[in-house]
N, C-alpha and C positions, 0 to 999 in steps of 0.2 A: 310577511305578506303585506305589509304598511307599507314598503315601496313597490308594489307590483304597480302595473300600467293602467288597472281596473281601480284601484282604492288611490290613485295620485286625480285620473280622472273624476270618479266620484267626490274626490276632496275640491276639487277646484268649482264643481259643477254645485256644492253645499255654498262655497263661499259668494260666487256669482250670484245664486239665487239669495243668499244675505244679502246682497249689496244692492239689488234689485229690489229687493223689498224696502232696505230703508231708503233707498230713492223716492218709491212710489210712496212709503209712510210720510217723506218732507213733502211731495209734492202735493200730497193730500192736505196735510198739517199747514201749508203757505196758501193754498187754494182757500181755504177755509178762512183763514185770517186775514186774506186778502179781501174777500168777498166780505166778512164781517165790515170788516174798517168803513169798505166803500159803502155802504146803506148807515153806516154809524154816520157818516160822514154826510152823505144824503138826508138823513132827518134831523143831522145838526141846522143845516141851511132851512131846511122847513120849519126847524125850531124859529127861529129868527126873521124868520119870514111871518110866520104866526104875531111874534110880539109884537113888531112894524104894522100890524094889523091887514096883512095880503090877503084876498079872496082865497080858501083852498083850491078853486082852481087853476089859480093863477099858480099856486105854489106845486101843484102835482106835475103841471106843464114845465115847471122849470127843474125839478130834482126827478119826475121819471116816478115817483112814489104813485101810489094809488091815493085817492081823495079818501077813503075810507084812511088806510093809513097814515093819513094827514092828522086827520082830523083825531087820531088816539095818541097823538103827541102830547099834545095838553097832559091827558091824562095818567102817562109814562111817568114824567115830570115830578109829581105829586106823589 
């Protein structure tokens, strides 16, 4: 019954939806990592902008961050 026409389709339609899934688990897993980096990277320049002694709103206009979140950089830090 392992090579009937029903158990070859339901074997391939098992492996497909494997293959589907771990797609959608990298694309999840790359999206996440992607979007970390990018704000990691965003309150790096805020960091830096802070020490140069920039207005926060000078710094929120230029990295996109909220002035609230500007300003809890300091505090990360420590």
């Amino acid at each position: 019954m392992s090579d009937s026409p029903v158990s070859n389709w339901s074997e391939e339609l098992l492996q497909r939806g494997g293959m589907r899934g771990r797609l959608e688990g990298f694309k999840s897993g790359y999206l996440k990592g992607f979007k970390s980096g990018f704000f990691q990277g965003r309150r790096e320049v805020a960091r830096n902008m802070l020490q140069e002694g920039k207005p926060v709103e000078e710094i929120s206009d230029v990295t996109g961050l909220l002035p609230g979140d500007v300003q809890k950089i300091p505090q990360e830090e420590s």
